[in-house]
PAZAPA-4460 file (N, C-alpha, C; in steps of 0.05 Angstrom, whole numbers, plus 32768, in hexadecimal, padded with zeros to 4 digits):
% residues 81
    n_x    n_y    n_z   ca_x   ca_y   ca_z    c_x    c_y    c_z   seq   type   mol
   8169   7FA5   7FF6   8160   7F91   7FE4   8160   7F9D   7FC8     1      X     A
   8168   7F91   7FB0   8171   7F99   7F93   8156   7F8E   7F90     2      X     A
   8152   7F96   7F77   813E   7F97   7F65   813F   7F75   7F5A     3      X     A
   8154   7F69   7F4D   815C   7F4E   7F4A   8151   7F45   7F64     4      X     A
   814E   7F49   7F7E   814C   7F37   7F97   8129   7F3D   7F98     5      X     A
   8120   7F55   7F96   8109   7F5C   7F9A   80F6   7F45   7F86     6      X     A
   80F9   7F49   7F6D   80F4   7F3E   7F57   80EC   7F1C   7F57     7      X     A
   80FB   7F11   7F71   80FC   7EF1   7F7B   80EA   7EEF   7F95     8      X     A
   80E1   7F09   7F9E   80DA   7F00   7FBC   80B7   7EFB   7FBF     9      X     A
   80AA   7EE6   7FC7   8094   7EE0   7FCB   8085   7EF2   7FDA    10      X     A
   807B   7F10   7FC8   8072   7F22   7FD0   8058   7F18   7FDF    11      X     A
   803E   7F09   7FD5   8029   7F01   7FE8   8034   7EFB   8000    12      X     A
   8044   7EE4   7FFF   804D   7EDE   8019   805B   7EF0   802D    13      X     A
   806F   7F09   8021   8075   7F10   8033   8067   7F33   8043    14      X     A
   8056   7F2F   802F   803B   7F3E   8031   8027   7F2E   804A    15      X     A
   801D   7F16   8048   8010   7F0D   805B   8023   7F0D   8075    16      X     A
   8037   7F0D   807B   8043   7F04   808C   8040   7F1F   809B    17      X     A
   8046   7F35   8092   804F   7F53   8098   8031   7F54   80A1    18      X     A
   8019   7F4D   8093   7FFE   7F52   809C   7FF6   7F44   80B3    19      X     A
   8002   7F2C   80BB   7FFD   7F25   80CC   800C   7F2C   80E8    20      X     A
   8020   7F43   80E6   8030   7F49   80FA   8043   7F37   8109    21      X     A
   804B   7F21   80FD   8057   7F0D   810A   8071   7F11   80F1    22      X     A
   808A   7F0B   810C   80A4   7F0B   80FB   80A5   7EF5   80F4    23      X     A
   80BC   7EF1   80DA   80C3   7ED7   80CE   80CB   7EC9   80E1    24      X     A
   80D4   7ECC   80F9   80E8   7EBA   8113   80CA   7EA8   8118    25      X     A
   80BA   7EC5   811E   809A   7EB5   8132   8090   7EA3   811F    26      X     A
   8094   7EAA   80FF   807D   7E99   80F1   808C   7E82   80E9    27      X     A
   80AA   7E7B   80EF   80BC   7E61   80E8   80B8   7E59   8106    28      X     A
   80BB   7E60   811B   80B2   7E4E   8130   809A   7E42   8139    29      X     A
   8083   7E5B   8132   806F   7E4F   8132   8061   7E33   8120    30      X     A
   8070   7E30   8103   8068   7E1B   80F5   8086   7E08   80F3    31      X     A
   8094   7DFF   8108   80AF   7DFE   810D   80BE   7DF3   80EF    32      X     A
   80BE   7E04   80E2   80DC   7E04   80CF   80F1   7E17   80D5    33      X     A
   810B   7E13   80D0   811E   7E22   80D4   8113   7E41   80C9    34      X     A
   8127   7E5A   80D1   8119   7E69   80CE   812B   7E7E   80AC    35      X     A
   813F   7E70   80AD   8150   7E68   8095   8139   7E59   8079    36      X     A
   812D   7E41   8081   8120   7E46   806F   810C   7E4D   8060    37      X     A
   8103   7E5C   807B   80E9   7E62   8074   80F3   7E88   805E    38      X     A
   8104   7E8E   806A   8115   7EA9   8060   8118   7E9F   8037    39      X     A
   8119   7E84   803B   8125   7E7F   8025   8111   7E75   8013    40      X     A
   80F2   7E70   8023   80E1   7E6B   8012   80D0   7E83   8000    41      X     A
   80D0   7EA3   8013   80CE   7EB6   8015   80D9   7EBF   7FF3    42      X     A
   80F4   7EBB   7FFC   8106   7EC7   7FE5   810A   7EB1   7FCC    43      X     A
   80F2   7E9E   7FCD   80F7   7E88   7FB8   810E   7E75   7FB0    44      X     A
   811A   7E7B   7FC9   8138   7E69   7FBE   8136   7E4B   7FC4    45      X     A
   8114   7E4B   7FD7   8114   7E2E   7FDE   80F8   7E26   7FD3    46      X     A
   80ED   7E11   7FD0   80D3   7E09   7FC5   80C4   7E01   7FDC    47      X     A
   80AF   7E0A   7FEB   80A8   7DFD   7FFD   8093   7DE5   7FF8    48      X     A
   809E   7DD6   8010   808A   7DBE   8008   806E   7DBE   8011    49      X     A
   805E   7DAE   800F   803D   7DAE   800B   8034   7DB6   8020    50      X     A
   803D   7DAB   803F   803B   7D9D   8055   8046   7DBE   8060    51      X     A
   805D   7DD2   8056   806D   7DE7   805E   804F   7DFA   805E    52      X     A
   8044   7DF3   803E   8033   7E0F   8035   801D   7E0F   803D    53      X     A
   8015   7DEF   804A   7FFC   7DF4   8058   8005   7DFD   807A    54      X     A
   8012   7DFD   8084   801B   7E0B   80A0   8017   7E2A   8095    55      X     A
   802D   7E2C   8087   8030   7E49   8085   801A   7E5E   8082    56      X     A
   7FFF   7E4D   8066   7FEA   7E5E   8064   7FDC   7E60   8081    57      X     A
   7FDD   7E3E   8091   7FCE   7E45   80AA   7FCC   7E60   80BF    58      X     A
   7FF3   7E5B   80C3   7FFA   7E68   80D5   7FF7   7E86   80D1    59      X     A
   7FEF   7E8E   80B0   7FE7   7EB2   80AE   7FD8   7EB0   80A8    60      X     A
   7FBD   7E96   80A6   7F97   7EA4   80A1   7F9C   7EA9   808C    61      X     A
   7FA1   7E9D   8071   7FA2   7EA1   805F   7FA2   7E88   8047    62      X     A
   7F93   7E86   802E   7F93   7E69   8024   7FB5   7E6D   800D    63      X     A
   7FB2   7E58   801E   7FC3   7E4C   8003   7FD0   7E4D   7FE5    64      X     A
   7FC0   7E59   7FDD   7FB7   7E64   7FC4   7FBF   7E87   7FC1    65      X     A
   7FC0   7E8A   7FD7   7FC1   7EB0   7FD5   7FE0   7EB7   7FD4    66      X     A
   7FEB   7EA8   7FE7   800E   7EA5   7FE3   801C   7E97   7FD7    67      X     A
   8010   7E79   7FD4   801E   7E6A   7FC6   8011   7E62   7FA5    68      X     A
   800F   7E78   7F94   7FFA   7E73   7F75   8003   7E64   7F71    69      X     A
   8021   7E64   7F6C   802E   7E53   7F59   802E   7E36   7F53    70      X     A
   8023   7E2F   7F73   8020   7E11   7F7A   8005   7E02   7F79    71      X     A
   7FF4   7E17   7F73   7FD6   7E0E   7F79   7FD4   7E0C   7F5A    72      X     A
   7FC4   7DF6   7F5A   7FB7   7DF3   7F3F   7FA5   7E0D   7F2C    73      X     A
   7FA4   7E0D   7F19   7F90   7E2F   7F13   7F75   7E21   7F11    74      X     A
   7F6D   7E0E   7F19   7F50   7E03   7F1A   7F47   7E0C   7F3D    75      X     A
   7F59   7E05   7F4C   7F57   7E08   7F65   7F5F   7E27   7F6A    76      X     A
   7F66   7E35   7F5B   7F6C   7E4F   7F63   7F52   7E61   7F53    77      X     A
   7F4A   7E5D   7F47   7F2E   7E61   7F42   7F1B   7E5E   7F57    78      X     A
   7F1A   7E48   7F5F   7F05   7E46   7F74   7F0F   7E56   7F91    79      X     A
   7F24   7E59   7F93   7F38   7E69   7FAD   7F34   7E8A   7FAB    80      X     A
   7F2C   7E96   7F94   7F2B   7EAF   7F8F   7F0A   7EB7   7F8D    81      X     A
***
């Protein structure tokens, strides 16, 4: 991975994921999206939708807010921290 690739990749997220010991295969089947795009949400090339980010936080015990900042409002991420 280049520094340009590093630089794009949704470090919380692929931080929680690694913390939770579950591979990207287990954590795209377990919240059934392809596992393509979940790889792709990872590396920001895809935007996940609302409905994606609330699985995803479920499925690693984690809010919402901790992997996905960008999406949460900063009123609601105030109260999340």
């Amino acid at each position: 991975m280049n520094s340009q690739t590093l630089a794009n990749v949704n470090m919380a997220l692929k931080l929680a994921i690694v913390h939770s010991r579950m591979t990207q295969r287990r954590l795209a089947r377990r919240i059934r999206i392809d596992e393509t795009r979940l790889s792709r949400i990872i590396s920001r090339q895809a935007i996940p939708f609302p409905r994606e980010r609330k699985k995803i936080a479920r499925a690693l015990k984690v809010s919402e807010a901790e992997i996905f900042p960008e999406t949460v409002p900063q009123s609601e991420q105030a109260v999340s921290a």
